[in-house]
N, C-alpha and C positions, 0 to 999 in steps of 0.2 A: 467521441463518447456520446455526446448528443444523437449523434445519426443515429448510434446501438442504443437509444432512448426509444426513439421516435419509432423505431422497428419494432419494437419490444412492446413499445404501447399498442404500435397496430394490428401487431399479431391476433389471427383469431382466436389461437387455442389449438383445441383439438376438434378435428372434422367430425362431427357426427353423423352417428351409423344410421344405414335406415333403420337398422332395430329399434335405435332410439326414436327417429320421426314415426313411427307405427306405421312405416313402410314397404315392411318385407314382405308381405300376403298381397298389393296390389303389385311390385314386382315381381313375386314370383311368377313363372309361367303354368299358365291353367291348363293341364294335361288335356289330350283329345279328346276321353271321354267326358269331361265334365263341359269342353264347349260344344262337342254334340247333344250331351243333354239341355242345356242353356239352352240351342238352338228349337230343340222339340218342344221343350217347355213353350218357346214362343207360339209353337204351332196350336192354339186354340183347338183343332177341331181332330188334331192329332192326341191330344190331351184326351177331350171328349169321346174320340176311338177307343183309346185304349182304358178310360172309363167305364165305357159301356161294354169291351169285351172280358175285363174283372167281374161285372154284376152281373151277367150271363154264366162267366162260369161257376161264380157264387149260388146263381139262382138254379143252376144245372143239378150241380153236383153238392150241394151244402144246403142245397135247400131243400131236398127231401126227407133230411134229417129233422127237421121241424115238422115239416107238413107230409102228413102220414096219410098217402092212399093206396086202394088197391086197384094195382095198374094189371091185375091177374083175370080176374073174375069178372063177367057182365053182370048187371046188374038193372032188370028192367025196370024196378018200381023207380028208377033214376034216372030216365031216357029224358033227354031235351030240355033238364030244368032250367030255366035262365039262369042269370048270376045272380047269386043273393049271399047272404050270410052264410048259409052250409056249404055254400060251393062259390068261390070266391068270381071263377070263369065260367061256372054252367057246366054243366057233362051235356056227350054227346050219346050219339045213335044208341052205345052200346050199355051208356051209364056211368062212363067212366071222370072223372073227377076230369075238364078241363083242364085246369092250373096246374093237378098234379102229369095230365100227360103232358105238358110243356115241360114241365121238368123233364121227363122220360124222355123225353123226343131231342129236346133241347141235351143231352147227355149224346144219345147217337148221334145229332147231327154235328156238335163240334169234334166230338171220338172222329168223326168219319173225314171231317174236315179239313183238321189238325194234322193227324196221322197221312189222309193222300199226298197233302198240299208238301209236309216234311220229303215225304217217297219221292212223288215228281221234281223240288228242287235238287235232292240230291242229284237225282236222271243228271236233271237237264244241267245242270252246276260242272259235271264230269264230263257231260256228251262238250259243251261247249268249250269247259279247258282244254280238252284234250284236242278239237276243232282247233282252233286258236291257237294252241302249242305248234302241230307240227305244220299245219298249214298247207299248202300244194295239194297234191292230188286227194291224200287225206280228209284237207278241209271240203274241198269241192265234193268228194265224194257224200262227207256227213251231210253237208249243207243241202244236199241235192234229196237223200232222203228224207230230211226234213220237210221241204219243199213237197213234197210227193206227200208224205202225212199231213200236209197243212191244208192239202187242198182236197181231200176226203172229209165231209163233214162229221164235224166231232159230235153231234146228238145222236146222230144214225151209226154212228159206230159204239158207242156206248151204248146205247140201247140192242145193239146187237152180242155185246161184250157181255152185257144183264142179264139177255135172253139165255145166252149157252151157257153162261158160267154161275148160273141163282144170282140171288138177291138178299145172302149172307154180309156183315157188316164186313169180316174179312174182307171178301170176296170184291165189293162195292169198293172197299178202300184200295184195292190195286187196279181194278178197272178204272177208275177215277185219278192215280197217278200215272197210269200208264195211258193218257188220254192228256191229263196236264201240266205234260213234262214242256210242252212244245212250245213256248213265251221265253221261256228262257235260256237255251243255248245262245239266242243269236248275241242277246245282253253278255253272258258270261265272254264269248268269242271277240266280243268288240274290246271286252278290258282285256284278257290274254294277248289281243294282237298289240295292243299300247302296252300292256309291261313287260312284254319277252323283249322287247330293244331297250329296257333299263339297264344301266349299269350292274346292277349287284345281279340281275340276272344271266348276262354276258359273263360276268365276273366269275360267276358257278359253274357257267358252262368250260371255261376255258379251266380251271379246275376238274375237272372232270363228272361236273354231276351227273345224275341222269336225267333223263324226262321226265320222271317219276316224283322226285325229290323236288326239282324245280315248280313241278305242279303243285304239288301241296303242302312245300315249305315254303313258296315265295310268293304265285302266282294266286292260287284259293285266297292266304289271309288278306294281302291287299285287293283283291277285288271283293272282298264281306260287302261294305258296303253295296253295292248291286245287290250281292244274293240278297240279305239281309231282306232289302226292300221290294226285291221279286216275290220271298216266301209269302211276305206277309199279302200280294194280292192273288199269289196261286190257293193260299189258304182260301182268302174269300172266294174265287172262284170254284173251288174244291166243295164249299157250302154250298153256292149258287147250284151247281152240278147235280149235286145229291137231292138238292131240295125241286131241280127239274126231272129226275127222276122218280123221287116220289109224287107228284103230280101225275107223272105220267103213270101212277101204278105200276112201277118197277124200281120202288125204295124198300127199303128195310121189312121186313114182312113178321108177324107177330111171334111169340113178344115183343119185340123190338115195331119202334117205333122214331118217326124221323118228322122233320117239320112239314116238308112237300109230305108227304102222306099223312098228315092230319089235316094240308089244306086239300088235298083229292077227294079226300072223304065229306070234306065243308060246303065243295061244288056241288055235291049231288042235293043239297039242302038248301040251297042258294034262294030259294024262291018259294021258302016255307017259316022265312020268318027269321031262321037261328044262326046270326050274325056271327056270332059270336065263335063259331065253330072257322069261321074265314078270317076274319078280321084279327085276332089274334098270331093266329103260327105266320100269316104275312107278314104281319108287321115284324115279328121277329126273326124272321128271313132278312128282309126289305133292313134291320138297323144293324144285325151284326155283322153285312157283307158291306156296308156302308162303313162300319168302323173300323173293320180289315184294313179297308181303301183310305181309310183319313190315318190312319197308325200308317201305311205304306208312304203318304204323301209328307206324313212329319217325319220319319226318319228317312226319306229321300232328302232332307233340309239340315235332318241331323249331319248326315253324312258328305255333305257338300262343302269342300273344303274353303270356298267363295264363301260361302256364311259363316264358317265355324272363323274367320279367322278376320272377320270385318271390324 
């Protein structure tokens, strides 16, 4: 009787739940998504990329709504004014409001950017599953015209692609993905050759799938990660492009208007004083092909499984 005393006094009770220790939220497990955002979050300059490419497209497309010019009409009593109070950037040659053609410019060059950089991942996302998938003579054969295209230089083929086919926004946005599709098959190709010898893809095949199915129900969404991080530096390169075209005087041609063709116009002035007309659309070249590349480098960190899971 004593012993069933002694028991009875030692007893703890009843176990408490983690509910009760306000345990069940650091138990729980943090889904992928939120520890690849964690992970970016950590990226400082990945943060500041994608920062900087909100306030560009605030300043693009939301900011003309405020700041009202006319990007139609020349206007000469208004040529060359420095920056002041009426004109926040100065107007150039033709009179036209600075600040407000940075908006206008800053609209066609991420339209053009955006839109190639989307076109060529796709390309190249397909040309390289589909490399990768079947492999043998198939892959040698894609890999080889690849090879063949890599070694043509891509300014001189594009500027030849300008030359025949105008210098329409359309038009530029398919010469420009058809030019920067070439970065990314070999990436897509490397993850397809590692997940066709998974299980669950083996698994399909003996099931009967097709190649088809297998590509863009198993093979596409586990390799995101890559595209994901490819898109975002074919984008910048996509700007880079356009804005080396306009420079060269075979960008966007009037109305339309692009950042490399507000700096080609800046050169000819270069030594007459009006800063203002260069230093501006570079720099705004020069920070949103930079923040592409730092948004490409935080979700390369997002998506690495090494981090998300340290």
């Amino acid at each position: 009787m004593a012993q069933v005393d002694i028991l009875s006094a030692g007893s703890p009770g009843p176990t408490p739940t983690a509910q009760d220790l306000g345990l069940e939220s650091a138990d729980r497990p943090r889904s992928a998504f939120r520890r690849g955002l964690e992970v970016f979050l950590e990226n400082k300059l990945g943060v500041a990329g994608l920062i900087i490419v909100v306030a560009f497209l605030l300043f693009s497309f939301v900011g003309p709504m405020f700041y009202h010019t006319d990007q139609i009409h020349t206007s000469l009593d208004n040529v060359f004014l420095s920056p002041g109070s009426g004109h926040p950037l100065g107007t150039d040659q033709s009179g036209y409001d600075e600040l407000g053609r940075m908006m206008k410019a800053g609209q066609s060059s991420l339209e053009v950017g955006l839109a190639a950089g989307a076109i060529a991942s796709v390309i190249g996302t397909l040309y390289g599953a589909i490399a990768g998938y079947f492999g043998g003579f198939i892959d040698a054969l894609m890999m080889r015209v690849l090879d063949a295209a890599f070694s043509f230089p891509l300014i001189l083929l594009l500027i030849y692609l300008t030359t025949i086919y105008g210098e329409k926004k359309f038009t530029l946005i398919l010469v420009i993905a058809f030019t920067g599709w070439l970065l990314l098959p070999r990436l897509v190709r490397g993850e397809t050759l590692s997940l066709k010898t998974r299980e669950y893809v083996q698994a399909v095949k003996v099931m009967g799938g097709s190649g088809n199915r297998i590509i863009y129900r198993h093979i596409l969404p586990n390799a995101i990660g890559t595209i994901i991080v490819s898109v975002t530096f074919t984008i910048a390169d996509s700007i880079f492009l356009l804005s080396s075209l306009g420079y060269l005087g075979l960008g966007l041609q009037s109305p339309d208007i692009d950042w490399g063709s507000m700096l080609n116009n800046g050169t000819n002035y270069i030594f007459d004083g009006y800063w203002w007309l260069i230093y501006t659309p570079g720099i705004a070249i020069t920070v949103v092909v930079m923040a592409f590349n730092f948004i490409g480098d935080g979700l390369r960190d997002a998506f690495e499984s090494r981090l998300q899971h340290r």
